[in-house]
N, C-alpha and C positions, 0 to 999 in steps of 0.2 A: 862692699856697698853697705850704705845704714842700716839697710832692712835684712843683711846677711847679720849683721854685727848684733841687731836686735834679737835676734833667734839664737846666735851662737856664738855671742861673748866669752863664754867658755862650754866646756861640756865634759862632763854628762849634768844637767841639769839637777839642783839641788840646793842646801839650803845656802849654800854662798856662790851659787850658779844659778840665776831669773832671767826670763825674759826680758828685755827691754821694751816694752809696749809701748813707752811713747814713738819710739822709733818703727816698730810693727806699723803703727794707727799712720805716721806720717805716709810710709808706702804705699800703704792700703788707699789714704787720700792721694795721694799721684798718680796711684793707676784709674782711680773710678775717673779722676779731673782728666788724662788722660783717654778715658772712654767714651768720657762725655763731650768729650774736643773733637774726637776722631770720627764717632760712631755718626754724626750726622751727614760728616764728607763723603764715608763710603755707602751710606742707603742714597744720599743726590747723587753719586755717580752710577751706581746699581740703577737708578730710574732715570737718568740723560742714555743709560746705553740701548733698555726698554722703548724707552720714545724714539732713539735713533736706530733700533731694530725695526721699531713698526715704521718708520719713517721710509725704510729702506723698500720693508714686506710689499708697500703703497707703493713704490716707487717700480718694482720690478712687474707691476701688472700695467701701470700706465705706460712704460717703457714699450711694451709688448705692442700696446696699441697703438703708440709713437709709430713703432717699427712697420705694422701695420700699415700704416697711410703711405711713411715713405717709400717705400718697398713699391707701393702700389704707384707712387707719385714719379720714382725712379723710371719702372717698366714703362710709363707713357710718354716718359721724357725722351728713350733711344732714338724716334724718327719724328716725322712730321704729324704736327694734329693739329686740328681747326684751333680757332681763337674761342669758341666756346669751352673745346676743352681744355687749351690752354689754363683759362680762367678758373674752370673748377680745380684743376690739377695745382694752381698758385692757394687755392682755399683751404683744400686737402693739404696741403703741405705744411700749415698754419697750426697744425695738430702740437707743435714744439709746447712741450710745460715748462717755463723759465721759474715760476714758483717751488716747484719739484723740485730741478736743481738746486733751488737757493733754500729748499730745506734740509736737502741732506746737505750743504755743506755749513750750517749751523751746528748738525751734532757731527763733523768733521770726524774729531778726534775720538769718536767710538768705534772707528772700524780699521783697519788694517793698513800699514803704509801704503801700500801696491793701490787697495781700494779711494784710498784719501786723494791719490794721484787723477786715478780716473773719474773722480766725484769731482774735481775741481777744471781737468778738464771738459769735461761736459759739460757744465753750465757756463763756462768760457766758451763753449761753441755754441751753444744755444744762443746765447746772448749777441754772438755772431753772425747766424744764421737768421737769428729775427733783425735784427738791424739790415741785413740784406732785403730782405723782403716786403720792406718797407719803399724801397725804389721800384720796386715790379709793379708796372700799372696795367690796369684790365685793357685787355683788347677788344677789338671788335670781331664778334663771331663766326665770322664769313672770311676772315682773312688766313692766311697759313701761318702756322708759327713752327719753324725748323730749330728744333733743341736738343739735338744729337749731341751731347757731349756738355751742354749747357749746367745741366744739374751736378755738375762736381759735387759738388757741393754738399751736397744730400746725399754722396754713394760715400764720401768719408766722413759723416755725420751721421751715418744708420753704421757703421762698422764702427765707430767711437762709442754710441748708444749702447748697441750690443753687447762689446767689449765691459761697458761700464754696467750694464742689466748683469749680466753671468757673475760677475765679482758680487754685486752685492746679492744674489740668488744664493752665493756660496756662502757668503756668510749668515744668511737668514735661513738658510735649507729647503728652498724652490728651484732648484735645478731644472726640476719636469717643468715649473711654469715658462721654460726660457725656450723660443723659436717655435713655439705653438701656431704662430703666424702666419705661416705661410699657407698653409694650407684655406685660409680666409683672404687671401690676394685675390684671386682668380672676381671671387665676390665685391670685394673694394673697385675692381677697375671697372666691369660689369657700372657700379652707383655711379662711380666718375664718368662714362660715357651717356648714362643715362639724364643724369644732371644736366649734362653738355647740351644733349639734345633739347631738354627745355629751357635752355638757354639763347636755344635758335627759336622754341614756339613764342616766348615773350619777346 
């Protein structure tokens, strides 16, 4: 190499054995132009994996409270409920964040194959899921609405959620923020019935 050849053209260094320094200088310019090429690809991608950490961090508490509503929206769908509760249970449902998805799969490529998978399909189902719900019209209060088996829908769209919440908990290190949930159901469906009810006073 030049910059070998610059230093040890011959040796042991002496009066008819010198450095070559112009060749020294030209390496020494390669490597700075070199760092100065390099050094600002790897700090933008050092701060796209930061924003798509915290993108993630954001995304496993909203998950939770996704998980939340469905869970709750689920248990009211197994048998029969009035048309008022119907209605609140299609509002509750409505919790889906389609923006979430579509910003973790902006910073896609900062997390893990497995992860990339389940970040793409989840906002594929969401996007699913809201377009469905778009045809669900309100009822009238007083009528019965049988929806025993109705909500597919939402029993493999809170297991895709989930699946997709724990992957990125594991890469950001909130494992304990994951399945907190449940334990705040019992109180979600309690609102949902209560809702309902002033749904019959108006």
């Amino acid at each position: 190499m030049a910059w070998m050849s610059g230093l040890a053209e011959c040796y042991p260094l002496g009066a008819t054995c010198v450095i070559d320094w112009s060749a020294v200088a030209t390496a020494a310019a390669a490597i700075i132009a070199l760092f100065v090429g390099v050094a600002p690809i790897v700090l933008q991608g050092q701060d796209r994996r930061r924003k798509g950490m915290a993108k993630a961090r954001m995304a496993v508490a909203t998950m939770e409270i996704q998980a939340l509503s469905l869970e709750a929206v689920i248990q009211m769908c197994k048998g029969e409920m009035s048309g008022a509760e119907y209605n609140e249970v299609m509002n509750t449902s409505k919790c889906l964040d389609i923006d979430m998805a579509r910003g973790l799969v902006d910073y896609i490529d900062v997390f893990k194959p497995a992860t990339r998978s389940l970040i793409v399909d989840c906002a594929t189902r969401t996007d699913t899921v809201l377009r469905a719900q778009r045809r669900e019209l309100k009822v009238k209060p007083s009528v019965t609405v049988h929806s025993n088996g109705y909500f597919g829908i939402y029993e493999m769209y809170l297991s895709l959620l989930l699946r997709c919440q724990l992957a990125l908990a594991e890469e950001t290190g909130l494992t304990d923020a994951c399945g907190q949930y449940h334990s705040a159901v019992p109180d979600m469906l309690s609102e949902i019935r209560r809702r309902a009810a002033l749904e019959w006073v108006d």
